[in-house]
C-alpha positions as CSV (number, residue, x, y, z in Angstrom):
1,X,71.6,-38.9,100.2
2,X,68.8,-40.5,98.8
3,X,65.5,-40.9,100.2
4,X,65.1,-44.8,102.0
5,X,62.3,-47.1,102.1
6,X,61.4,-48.7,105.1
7,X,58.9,-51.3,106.8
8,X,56.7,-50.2,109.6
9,X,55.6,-53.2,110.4
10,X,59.1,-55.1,110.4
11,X,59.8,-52.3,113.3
12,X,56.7,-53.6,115.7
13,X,57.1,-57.3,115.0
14,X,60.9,-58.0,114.3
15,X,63.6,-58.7,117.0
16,X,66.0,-55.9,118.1
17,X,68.6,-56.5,115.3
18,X,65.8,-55.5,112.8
19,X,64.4,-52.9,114.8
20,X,67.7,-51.4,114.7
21,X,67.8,-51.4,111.3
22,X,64.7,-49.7,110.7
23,X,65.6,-46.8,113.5
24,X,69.2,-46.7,111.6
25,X,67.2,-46.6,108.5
26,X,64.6,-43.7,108.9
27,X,67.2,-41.1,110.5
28,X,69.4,-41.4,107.5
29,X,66.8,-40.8,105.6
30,X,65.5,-37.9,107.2
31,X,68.8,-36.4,106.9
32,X,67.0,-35.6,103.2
33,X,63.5,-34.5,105.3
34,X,61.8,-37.3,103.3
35,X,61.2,-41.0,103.9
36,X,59.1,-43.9,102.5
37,X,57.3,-46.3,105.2
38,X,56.0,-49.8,104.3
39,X,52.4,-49.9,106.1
40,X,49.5,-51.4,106.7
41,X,46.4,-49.0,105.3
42,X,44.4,-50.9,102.8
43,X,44.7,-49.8,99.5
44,X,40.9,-50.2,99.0
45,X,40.0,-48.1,101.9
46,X,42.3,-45.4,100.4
47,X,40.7,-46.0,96.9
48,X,37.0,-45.1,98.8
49,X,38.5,-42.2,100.3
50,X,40.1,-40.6,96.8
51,X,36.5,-41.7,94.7
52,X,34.7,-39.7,97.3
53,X,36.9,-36.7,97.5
54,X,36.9,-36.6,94.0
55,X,33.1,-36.2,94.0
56,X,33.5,-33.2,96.2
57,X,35.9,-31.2,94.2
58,X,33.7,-31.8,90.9
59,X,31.2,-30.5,92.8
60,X,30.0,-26.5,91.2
61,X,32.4,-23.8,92.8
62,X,29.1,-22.2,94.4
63,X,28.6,-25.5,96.4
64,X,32.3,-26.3,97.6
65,X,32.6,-22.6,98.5
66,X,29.0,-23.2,100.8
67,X,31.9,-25.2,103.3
68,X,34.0,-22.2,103.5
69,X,34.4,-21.3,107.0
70,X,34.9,-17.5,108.0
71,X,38.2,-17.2,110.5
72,X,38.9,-20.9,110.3
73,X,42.4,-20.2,108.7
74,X,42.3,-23.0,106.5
75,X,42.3,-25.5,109.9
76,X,38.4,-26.6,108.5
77,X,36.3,-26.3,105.6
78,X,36.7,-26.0,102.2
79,X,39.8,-23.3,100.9
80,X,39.8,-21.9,97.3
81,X,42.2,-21.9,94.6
82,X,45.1,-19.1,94.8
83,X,44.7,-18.9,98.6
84,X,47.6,-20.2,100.5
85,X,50.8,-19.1,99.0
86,X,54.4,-20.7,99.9
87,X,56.3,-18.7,102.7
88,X,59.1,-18.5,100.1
89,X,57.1,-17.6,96.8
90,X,55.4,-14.3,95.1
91,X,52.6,-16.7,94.1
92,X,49.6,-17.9,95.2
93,X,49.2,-22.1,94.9
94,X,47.3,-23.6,92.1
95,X,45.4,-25.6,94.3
96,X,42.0,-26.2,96.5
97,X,41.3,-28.1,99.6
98,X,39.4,-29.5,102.3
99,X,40.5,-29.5,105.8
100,X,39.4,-31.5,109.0
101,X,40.3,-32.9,112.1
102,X,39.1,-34.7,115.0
103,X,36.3,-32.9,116.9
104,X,36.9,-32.2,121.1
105,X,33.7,-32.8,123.0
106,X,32.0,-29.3,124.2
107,X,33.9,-27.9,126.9
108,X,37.4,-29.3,126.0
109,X,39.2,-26.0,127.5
110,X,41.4,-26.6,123.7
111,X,38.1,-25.6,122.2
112,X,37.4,-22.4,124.1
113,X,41.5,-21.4,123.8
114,X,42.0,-22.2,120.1
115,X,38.6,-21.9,118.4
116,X,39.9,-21.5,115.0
117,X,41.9,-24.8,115.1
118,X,39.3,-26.5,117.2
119,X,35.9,-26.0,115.6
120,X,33.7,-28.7,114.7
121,X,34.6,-30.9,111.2
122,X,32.7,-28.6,108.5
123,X,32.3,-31.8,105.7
124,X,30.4,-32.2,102.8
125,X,27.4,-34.6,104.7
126,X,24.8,-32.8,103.0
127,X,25.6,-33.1,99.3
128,X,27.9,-36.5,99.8
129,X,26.1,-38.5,102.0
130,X,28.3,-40.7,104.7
131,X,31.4,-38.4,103.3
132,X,31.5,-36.9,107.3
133,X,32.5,-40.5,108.7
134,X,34.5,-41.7,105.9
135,X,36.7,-39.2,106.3
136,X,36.7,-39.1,110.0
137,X,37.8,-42.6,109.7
138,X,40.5,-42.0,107.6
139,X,41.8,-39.1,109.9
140,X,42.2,-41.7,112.9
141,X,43.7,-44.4,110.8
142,X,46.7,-42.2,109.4
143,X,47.5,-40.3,112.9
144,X,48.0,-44.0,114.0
145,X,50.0,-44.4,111.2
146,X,52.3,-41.3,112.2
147,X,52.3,-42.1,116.0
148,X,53.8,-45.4,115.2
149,X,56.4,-43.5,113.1
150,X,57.5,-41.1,115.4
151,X,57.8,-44.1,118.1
152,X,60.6,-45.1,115.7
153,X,62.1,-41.4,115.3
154,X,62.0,-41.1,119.1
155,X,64.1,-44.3,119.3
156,X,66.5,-42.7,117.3
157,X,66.6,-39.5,119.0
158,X,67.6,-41.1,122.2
159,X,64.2,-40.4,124.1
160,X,61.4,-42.5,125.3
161,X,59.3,-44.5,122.8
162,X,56.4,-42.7,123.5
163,X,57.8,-39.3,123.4
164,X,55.9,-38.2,121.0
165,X,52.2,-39.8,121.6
166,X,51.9,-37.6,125.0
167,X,52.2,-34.7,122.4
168,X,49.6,-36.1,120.0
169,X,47.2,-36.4,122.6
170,X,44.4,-33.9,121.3
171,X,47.1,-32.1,119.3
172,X,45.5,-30.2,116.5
173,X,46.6,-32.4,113.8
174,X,44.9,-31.7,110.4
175,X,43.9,-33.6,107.2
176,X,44.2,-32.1,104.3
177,X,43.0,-33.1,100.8
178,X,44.1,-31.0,97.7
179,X,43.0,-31.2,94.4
180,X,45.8,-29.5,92.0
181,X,43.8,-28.7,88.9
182,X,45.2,-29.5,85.4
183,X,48.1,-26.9,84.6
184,X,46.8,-25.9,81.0
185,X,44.1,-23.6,83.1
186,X,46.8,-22.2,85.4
187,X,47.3,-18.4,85.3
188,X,50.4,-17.6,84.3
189,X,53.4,-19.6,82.2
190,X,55.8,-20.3,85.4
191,X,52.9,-20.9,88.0
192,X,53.6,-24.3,89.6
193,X,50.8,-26.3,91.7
194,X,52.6,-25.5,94.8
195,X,55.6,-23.5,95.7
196,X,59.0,-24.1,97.5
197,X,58.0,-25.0,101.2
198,X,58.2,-26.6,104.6
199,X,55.5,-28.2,106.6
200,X,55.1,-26.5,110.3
201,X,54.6,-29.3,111.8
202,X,56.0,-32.6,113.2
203,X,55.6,-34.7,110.7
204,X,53.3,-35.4,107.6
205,X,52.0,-38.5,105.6
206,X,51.3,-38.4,102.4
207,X,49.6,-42.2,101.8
208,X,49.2,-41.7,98.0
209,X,48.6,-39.0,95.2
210,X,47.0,-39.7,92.0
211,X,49.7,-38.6,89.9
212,X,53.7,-37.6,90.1
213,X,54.7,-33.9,91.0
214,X,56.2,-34.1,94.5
215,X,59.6,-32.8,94.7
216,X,62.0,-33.0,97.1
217,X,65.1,-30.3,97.6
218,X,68.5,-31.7,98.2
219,X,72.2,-30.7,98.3
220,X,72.1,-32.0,94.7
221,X,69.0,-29.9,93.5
222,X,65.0,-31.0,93.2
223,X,65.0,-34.9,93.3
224,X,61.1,-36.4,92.6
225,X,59.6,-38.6,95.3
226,X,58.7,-41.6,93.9
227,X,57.7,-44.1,96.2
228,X,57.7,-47.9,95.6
229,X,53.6,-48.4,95.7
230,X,52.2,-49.4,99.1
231,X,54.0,-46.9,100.2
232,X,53.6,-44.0,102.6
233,X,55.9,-40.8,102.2
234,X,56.5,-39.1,105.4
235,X,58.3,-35.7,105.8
236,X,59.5,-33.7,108.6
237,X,58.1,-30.6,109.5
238,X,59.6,-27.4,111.1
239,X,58.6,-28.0,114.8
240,X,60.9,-31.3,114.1
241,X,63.4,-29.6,112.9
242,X,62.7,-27.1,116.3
243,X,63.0,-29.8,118.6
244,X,66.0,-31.7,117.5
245,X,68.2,-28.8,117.1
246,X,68.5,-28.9,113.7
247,X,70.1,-32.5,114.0
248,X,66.6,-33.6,111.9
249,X,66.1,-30.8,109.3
250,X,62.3,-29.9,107.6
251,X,61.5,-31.7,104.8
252,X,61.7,-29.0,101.8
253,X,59.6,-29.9,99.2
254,X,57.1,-28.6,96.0
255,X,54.4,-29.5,93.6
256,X,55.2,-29.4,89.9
257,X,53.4,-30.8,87.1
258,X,55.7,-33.0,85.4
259,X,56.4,-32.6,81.1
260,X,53.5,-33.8,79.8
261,X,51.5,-33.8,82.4
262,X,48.0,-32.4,81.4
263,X,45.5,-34.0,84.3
264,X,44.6,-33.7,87.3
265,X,46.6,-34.0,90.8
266,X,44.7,-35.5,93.9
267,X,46.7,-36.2,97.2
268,X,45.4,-36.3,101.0
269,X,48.1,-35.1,103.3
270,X,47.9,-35.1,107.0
271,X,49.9,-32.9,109.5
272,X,50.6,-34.2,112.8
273,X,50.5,-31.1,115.5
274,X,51.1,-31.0,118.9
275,X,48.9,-29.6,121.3
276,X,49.3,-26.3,120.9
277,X,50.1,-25.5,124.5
278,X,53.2,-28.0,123.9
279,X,56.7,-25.9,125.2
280,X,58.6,-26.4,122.2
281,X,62.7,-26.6,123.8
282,X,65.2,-28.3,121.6
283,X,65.7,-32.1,123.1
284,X,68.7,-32.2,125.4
285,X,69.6,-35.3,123.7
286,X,70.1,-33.2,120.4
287,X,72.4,-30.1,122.4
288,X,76.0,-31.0,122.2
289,X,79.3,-29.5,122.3
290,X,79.4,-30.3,118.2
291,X,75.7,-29.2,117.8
292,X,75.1,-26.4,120.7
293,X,71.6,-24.6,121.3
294,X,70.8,-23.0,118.3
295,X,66.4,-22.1,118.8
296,X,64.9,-20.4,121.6
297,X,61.7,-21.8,123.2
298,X,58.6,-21.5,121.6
299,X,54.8,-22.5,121.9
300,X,53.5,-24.7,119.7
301,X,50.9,-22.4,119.1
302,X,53.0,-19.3,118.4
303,X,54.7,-21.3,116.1
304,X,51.7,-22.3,113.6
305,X,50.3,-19.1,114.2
306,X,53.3,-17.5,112.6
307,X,53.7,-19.9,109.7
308,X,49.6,-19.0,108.9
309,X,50.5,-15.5,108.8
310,X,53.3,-16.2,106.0
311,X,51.3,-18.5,104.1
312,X,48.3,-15.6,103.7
313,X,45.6,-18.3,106.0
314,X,45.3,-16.3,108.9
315,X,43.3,-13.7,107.5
């Protein structure tokens, strides 16, 4: 199966033949974990967010390391190279990153409960002036993007449009950028940028990366993602996979410098989490005689909190 491009907008504006489409379109695509999505983010905007990004990882390791936050477990703050390491691999990733999300006024009982995923943005204001809203920004702009996605996955699923929003609602959804250093400075011959993996979460978009690498796993083998451009790629995460009773599995995927390829890697990911007090019980429109109950219930918590633990960010 291969992976299928589709328009986001044709969804919100067309008539119900063409909505139709677009529903029948995105679940056969995530039978592969993996779908492109026509939007509406302006390329410039994304071009501001990259540039400055950029000027945070060139920054001297001393300074990016002075956003490092203690007990954060990679939910905030700046992360190092060879930290996180793939559930699946023996190695840890070739790559560093800076994590935010959107802050919850003081007293939010989700700040008190979770501190670790619910601490204030730690951004690079100080040496990257106007960075902290910028970024901010761009946080809001792509969870609307992935709200009005999974309005189109809960069409498909046979549940309410808005399934998913009452999920999002001060769910601990996290942006991510990475910066995948050139491979020629990698330790090690067989050392990849990222290893074999599936995202915990819902969903994640992926608006644009600076150069190829993503792969996707398939019944065929490792397929690349290669989006037409203007494109968003969205995969499914494991909590998806969780809640549709495996009818909508997780989007396995990599990072692997391509032949040739002796630059730099830049992408800005963002993981859309439920609140983490969400009861995660496989969709009764997904248990069927052909398909019967095949996960327990789980919090959405417990769930992240285990995938941290594999990944080496939960110390």
């Amino acid at each position: 199966m291969e992976i299928l491009d589709v328009d986001l907008i044709a969804h919100e504006n067309g008539d119900s033949t063409r909505r139709a489409a677009v529903v029948d379109g995105v679940m056969r695509s995530l039978t592969t974990g993996f779908v492109y999505v026509e939007n509406d983010i302006s390329e410039g905007f994304l071009d501001e967010v990259y540039g400055e990004l950029e000027r945070f990882f060139t920054l001297s390791r001393e300074t990016k390391e002075s956003y490092n936050v203690p007990g954060a477990h990679g939910q905030t703050g700046y992360t190092g190279l060879l930290v996180e390491t793939a559930a699946t691999s023996d190695h840890a990733d070739w790559k560093e990153m800076l994590n935010w999300g959107a802050p919850l006024p003081e007293g939010h009982p989700l700040r008190a409960k979770y501190p670790h995923r619910y601490g204030d943005p730690v951004l690079p204001e100080a040496d990257i002036p106007g960075i902290r809203d910028l970024l901010l920004r761009f946080h809001e702009t792509v969870i609307d993007l992935q709200r009005r996605v999974l309005r189109i996955i809960a069409g498909g699923l046979g549940v309410h449009e808005e399934f998913f929003d009452r999920m999002l609602v001060d769910g601990a959804t996290l942006t991510r950028a990475i910066h995948y250093p050139a491979m020629d400075l990698a330790p090690g011959e067989q050392h990849v940028w990222a290893g074999e993996h599936g995202d915990i979460n819902l969903i994640t978009a992926l608006p644009r990366a600076t150069a190829p690498g993503l792969q996707v796993r398939t019944d065929a083998g490792w397929v690349d993602a290669a989006p037409p451009a203007g494109r968003a790629i969205i995969n499914t995460g494991l909590l998806l996979d969780h809640l549709t009773n495996g009818l909508v599995p997780a989007g396995i995927h990599r990072v692997v410098a391509p032949a040739g390829q002796s630059g730099d890697r830049y992408s800005v990911v963002q993981f859309a989490h439920p609140t983490p007090w969400t009861i995660m019980t496989p969709l009764a429109t997904c248990v069927t005689p052909e398909n019967p109950l095949r996960y327990p219930t789980i919090s959405a918590a417990d769930a992240l909190d285990k995938v941290l633990w594999e990944i080496n960010l939960s110390s």
